[in-house]
N, C-alpha and C positions, 0 to 999 in steps of 0.2 A: 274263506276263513283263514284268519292269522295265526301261526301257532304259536308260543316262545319256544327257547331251549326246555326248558323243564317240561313243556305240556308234551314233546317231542319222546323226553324220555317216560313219562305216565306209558305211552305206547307202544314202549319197544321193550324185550326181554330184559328181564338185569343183567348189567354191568360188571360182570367182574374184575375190582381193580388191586393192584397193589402199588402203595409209595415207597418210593425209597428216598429216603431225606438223613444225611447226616446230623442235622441240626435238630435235638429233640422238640421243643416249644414250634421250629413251623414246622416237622412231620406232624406232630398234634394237630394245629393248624389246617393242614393241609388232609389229613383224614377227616375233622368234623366239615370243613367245608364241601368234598363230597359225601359224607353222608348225607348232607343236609338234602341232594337233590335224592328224586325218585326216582328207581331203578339202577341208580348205582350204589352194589353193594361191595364194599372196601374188604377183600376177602385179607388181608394182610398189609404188614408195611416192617420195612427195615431200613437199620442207621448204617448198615455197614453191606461191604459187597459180600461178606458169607453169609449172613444173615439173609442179603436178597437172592443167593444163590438158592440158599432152601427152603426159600420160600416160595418160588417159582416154582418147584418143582414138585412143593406139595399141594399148591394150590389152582395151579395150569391157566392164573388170570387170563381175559381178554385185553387189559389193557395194564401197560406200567407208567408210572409217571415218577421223574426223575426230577429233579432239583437239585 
């Protein structure tokens, strides 16, 4: 049986993610494109390093993704 990425994450616990993007139009971007998959849920995102400073540490994501 073949899986894709997405059938991969149906599988597995959610995601917790946060962006951090200077640029507002692709953090937008960049949030609805992971929403869009299953089991990733985008607990947060920030334009700026205080903003992702407190946001890390009120949301303890599994994953960050920088741009």
């Amino acid at each position: 049986m073949h899986l894709t990425s997405r059938a991969v994450f149906m599988t597995r616990p959610s995601i917790r993610l946060v962006v951090g993007e200077d640029q507002p139009l692709m953090r937008q971007a960049m949030v609805d494109e992971f929403r869009s998959y299953p089991g990733v849920e985008v607990v947060g995102m920030a334009g700026t390093i205080p903003e992702l400073e407190q946001i890390l540490r009120q949301t303890e994501p599994d994953m960050l993704v920088l741009e």
